[in-house]
N, C-alpha and C positions, 0 to 999 in steps of 0.2 A: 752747676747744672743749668742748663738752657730752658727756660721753662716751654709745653707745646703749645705754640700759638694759637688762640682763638678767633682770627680773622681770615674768611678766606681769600683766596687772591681776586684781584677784581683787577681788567683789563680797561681801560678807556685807551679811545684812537678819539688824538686830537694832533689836526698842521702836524700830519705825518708823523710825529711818536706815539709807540704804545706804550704804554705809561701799565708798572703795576705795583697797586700799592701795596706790600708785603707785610707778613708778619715780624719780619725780621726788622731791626731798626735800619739799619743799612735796605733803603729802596733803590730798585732795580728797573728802570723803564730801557726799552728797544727803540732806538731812530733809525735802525735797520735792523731785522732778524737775520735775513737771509737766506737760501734755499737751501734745500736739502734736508739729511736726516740728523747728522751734525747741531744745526740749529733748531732743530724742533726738536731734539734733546731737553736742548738748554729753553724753549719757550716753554715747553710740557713741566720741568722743571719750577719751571715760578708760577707756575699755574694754582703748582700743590705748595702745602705748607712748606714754608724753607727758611735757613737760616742764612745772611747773608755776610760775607767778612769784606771789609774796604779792602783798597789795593796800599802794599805799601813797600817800604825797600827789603823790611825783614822777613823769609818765612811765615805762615800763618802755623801755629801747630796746636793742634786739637790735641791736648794733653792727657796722660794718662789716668788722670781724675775726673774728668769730663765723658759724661754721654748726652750726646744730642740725639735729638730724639725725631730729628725732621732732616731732611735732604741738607746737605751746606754747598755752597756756594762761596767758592773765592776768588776776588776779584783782583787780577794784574800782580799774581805773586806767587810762588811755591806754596804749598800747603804738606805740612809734615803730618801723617796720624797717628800718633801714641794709642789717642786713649779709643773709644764706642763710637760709631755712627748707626742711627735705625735706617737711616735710607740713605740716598745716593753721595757722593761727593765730586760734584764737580768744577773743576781749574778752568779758571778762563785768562789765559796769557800767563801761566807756570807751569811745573811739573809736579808730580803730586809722590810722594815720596810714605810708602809704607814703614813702620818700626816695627821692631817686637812688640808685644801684645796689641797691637791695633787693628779693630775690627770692623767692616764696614759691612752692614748689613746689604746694601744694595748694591750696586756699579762706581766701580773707580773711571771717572770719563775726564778726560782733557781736551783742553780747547786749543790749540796752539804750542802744545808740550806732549809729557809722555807719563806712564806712569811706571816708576821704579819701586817691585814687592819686595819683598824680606819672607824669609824661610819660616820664619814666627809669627807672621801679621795674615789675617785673615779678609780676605774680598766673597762676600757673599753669592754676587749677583754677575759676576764679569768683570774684564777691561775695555773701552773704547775711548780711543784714542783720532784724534782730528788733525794733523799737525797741518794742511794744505788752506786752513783759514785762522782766523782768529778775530779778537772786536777792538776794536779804538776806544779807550775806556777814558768817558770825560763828567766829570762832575760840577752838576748844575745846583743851586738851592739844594743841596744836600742830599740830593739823588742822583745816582748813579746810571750815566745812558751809555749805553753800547752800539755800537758803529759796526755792520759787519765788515771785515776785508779780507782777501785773500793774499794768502803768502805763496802760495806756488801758482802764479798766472797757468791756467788751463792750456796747456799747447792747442795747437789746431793746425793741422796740416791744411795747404793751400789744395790740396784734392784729396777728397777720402770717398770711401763707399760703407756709404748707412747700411745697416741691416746686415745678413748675410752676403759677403763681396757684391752688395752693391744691388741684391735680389730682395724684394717685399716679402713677408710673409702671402707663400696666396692665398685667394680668395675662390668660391666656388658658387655657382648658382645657376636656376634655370636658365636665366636670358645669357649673361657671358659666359656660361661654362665655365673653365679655369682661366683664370687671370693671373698673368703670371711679368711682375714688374721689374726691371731696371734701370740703375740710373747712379750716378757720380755725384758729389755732394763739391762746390767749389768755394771757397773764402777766400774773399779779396784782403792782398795786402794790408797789416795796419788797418784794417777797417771790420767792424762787425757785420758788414753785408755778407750772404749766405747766399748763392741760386744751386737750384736740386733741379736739372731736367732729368726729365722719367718716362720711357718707355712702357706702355702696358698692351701684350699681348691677351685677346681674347677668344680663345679655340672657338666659342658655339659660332661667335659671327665672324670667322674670319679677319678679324679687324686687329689694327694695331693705335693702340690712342697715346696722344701724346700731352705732357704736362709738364708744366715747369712754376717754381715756386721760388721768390724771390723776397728771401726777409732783412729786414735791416735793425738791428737790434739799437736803439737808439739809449738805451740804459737795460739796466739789468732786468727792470719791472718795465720796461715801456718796447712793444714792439712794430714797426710797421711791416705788412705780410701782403704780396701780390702774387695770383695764382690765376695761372690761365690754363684750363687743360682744356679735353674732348674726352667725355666719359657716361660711364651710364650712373645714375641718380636715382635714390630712393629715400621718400620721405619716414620710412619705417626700420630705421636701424637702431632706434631705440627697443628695440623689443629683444632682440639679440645682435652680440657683437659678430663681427667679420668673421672669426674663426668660429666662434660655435655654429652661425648660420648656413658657414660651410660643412661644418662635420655633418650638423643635422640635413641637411638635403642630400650629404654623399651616402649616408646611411640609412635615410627614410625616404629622402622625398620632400622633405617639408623644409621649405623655401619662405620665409614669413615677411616676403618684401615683395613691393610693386615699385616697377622701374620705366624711368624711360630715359632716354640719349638726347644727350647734345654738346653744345658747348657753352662755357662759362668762364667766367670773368670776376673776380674776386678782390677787390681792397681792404684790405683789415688794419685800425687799430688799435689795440688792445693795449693794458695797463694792469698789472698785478700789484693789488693792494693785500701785505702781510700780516698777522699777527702769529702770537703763539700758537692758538688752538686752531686761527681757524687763515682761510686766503681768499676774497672776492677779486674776481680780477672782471669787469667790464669792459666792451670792446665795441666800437661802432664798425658798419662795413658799406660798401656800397657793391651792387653785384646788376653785371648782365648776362642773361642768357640766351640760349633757341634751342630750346627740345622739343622731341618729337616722342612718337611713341616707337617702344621696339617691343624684339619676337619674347615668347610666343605672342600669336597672335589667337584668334579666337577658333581656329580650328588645328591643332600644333599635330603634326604626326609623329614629331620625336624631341629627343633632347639631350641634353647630358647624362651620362651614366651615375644611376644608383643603386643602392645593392636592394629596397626596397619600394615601393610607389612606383613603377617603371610604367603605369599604365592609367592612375590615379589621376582622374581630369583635376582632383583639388588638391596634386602633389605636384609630380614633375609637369605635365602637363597641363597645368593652372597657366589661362590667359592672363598677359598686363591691361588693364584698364586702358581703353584707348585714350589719345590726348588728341589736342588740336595743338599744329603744328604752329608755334610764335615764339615771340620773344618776349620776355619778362625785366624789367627792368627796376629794379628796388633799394632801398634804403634801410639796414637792419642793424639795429639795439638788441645788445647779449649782455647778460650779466651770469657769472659762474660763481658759487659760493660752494667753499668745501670746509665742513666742520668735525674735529674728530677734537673728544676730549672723552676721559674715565669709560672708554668702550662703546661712548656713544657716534654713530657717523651718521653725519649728514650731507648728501652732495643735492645741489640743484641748480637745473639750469634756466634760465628763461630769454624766449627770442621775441622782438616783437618786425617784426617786417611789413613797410609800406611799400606795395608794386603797382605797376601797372601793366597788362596784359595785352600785347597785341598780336593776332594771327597773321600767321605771313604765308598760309595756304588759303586757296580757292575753299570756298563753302557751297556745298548745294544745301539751297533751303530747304526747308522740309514744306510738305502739302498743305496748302492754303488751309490757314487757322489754325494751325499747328504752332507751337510754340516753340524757339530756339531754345537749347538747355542751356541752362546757365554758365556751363562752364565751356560750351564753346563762345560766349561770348567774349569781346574787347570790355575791357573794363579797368576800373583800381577795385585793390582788396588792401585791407588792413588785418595781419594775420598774426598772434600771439599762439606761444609752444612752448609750452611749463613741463620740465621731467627732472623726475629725483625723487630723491631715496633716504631710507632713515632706519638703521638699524641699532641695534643695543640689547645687553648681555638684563634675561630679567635673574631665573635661579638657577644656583651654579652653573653649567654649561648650555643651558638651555635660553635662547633667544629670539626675539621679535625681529622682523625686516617686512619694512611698508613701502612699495613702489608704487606710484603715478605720472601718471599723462595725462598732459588737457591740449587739447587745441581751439582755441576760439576766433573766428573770421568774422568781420563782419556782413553785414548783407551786402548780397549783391555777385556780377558774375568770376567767383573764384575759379580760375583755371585749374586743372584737375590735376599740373603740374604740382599743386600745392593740397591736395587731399593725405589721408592720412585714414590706417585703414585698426581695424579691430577684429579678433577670433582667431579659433584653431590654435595649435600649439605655439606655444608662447605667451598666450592672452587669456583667452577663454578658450578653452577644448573642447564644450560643449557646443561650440560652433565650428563651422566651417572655416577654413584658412581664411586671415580676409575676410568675409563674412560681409562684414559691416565697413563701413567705409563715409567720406565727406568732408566738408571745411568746417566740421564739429565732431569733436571728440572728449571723450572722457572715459579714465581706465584705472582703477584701483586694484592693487594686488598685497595682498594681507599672508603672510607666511610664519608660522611659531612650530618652532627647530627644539626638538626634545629627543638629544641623544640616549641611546642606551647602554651607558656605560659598561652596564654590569656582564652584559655580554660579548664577548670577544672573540668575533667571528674569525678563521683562517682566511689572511693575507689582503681582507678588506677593512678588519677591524669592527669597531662597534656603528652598527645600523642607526639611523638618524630617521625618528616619525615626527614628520612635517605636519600641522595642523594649515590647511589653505583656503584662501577664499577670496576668489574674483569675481569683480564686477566692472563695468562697462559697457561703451555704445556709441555710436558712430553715425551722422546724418548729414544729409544736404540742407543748411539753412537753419537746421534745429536740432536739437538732440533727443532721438527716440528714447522709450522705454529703458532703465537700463537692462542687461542682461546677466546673471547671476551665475554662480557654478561654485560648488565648495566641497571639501574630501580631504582624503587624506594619501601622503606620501608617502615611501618606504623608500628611503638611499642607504645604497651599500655602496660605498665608493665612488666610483665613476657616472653608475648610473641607477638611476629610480625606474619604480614600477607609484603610477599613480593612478585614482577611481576618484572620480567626481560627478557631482551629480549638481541641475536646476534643482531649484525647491520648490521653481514655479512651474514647471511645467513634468518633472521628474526625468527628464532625459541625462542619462549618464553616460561617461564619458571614461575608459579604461584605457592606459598606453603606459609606454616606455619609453625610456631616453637617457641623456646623457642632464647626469647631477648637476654640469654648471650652469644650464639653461632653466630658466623661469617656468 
């Protein structure tokens, strides 16, 4: 019998191997994982306690006197199972072959094979099966490194259409209406270059804008990406994604973005750095612009159709902050780190962008001794934008999820192309849409998820009380007071009924919506 190891895995990235030292005497380090779900099988796998078998000409076979008591792992050879396994068993470069009495308590998985049951052998947990990759299996000082490769090169047709024939999922909102995109996806011969030109139709302003996006995949982890469109831009799409912010405006009115139009210019490149648990990929870009402000404007008589707020000056009829009309010119550093181990997830992004701002409209100055605002000024800004996320399971079904935002600029005149706003649904509810706004930002949202099992409603199932509490604030040059609001949730399926209230000032805050939204 295998004894269960007492060491847990520990991951070091050193000169592009991840390296883990195992409890098994047979070590396991990655000089490539590789993408997908496949590979992060097998990284999630050495993460936890395992047992590890070398590669050899013979069968490996887990006898019918043996029970392991941790995950196995075999390396560049068939593996037979007679006897017990407590956890998974997976083949990387064989096929994994059941007997009579043999039991696998978790998942039979292969890596470049297949797995063949027996009428008499037992699989706990499932089969998956990879056969379109496998690893180059080469041994160093007496560690075992894995190379990922494919064995079914990915076809790719010289012209395809992404998405729906070729159609974007669309999008909805006060200033474009419905947006509704197409476009052809082209690959050049023998070569990893990619162009996607893209048509996008916009009903509110009659407009048609165009884009085109041109990557060159210079390795599997390393990409160059140039993107020229004409579109409308909003620095507030971390608060909700594209389709929810559509649903929500088609159904209430509540729009939680400020936008303005132009066009842009985009250089990106980017590099994904892998491990088992977790992938940073950093990216540098160089970007130019010329936006302007668009509708509504500050007195709107109509807009896009919703079934609720049709008349709501802080719903559909919410003005865009004016801008001043120039060109932006910038240098920006991105780093993306995404962490997922034993339930816990972590995603975060951070941007840091150096611009420079110059107007390319006439200015009337304002009345002697009066001061220009700072953000119709010409200037440089130096502007950093931290968002991310962190959730995890505390007792039994029940779990924590922590979101924030920061934005920090320094002084000086930041064009309002680059603000970023705070309130109303999605953020704080005890404010107004928007509300709060500036080149300073800061937004915490704290949610604890306590399903109720015991109850089994018809056709939504068991109700979920959310414990929440948000705070945040938003300024020109500094960061006000923050602003507070906390309560509780009630989701049945699709959508929650939620009551919040200040603690500082008691103003509360009652609504409805759609469960996937914040």
């Amino acid at each position: 019998m295998i004894r269960r190891a007492t060491l847990l895995a520990l991951i070091a990235v050193g000169v592009g191997v991840r390296a883990v030292r195992a409890q098994s005497p047979v070590q396991v380090r990655f000089a490539d994982l590789g993408p997908g779900a496949g590979p992060a099988v097998l990284g999630q796998a050495v993460l936890a306690p395992y047992t590890a078998i070398a590669p050899a000409t013979q069968p490996a076979i887990l006898r019918r006197d043996s029970t392991y008591t941790t995950t196995v792992i075999v390396l560049g050879r068939d593996a037979i199972v007679e006897g017990s396994v407590r956890g998974d068993v997976v083949v990387v470069g064989g096929d994994l072959y059941m007997h009579p009495g043999g039991s696998i308590a978790g998942r039979a998985i292969t890596i470049g094979g297949g797995v063949y049951e027996s009428a008499l052998g037992r699989i706990g947990a499932g089969i998956a099966t990879y056969r379109d990759f496998t690893y180059d299996i080469a041994r160093s000082n007496g560690i075992y490194i894995l190379s990922y490769r494919e064995v079914v090169a990915r076809k790719s047709s010289p012209v395809s259409f992404p998405g729906t024939f070729g159609f974007a999922i669309p999008t909805y909102d006060r200033s474009n209406g419905l947006s509704i995109g197409f476009g052809p996806r082209f690959v050049l011969p023998n070569a990893r270059i990619s162009i996607e030109p893209r048509l996008i139709y916009r009903s509110q302003l009659g407009a048609i804008d165009a884009t085109v996006v041109a990557a060159d995949s210079v390795s599997r982890r390393t990409a160059i990406t140039l993107t020229a469109k004409h579109g409308t831009y909003s620095n507030d799409t971390w608060i909700w994604s594209d389709l929810l912010n559509s649903a929500e405006f088609l159904a209430f009115g509540h729009d939680s973005r400020n936008y303005t139009r132009g066009g842009r210019f985009d250089l990106t490149l980017g590099h994904r750095i892998e491990s088992a648990a977790w992938s940073l990929t950093p990216s540098i870009s160089g970007r130019y612009e010329q936006t302007h402000s668009v509708r509504p404007d500050s007195n709107p008589t109509g807009g896009p159709f919703t079934f609720f707020g049709r008349h709501d000056e802080d719903d559909r009829l919410r003005p865009n902050p004016p801008v001043r009309s120039g060109s932006i010119a910038s240098a920006i550093g991105s780093v993306r780190l995404d962490w997922e181990v034993d339930g816990i997830i972590v995603g975060v992004r951070t941007d840091v962008e150096a611009g420079r701002f110059r107007p390319t409209d006439e200015f009337v100055p304002p009345p002697s001794g009066a001061d220009i605002p700072a953000f119709f000024r010409a200037g440089d800004f130096v502007q950093g934008t931290i968002d991310g996320g962190l959730s995890f399971p505390t007792f039994g079904t029940q779990s924590l999820s922590v979101s924030a935002h920061a934005v920090l600029t320094t002084r000086g005149p930041t064009p309002r192309q680059r603000y970023a706003y705070v309130g109303g649904p999605g953020t704080i509810p005890t404010l107004e849409l928007l509300e709060l706004g500036g080149d300073q930002l800061l937004y915490l949202d704290a949610a604890y998820s306590i399903p109720v099992d015991r109850i089994k409603l018809p056709l939504v199932g068991p109700p979920t009380v959310v414990i929440r509490h948000a705070m945040g604030s938003a300024g020109i040059g500094r960061l006000p007071e923050l602003e507070q609001a906390t309560g509780l949730r009630l989701v049945l399926s699709i959508v929650y009924g939620e009551i919040l209230v200040d603690p500082v000032t008691g103003r509360t805050h009652t609504t409805v919506g759609l469960s996937f939204t914040r």
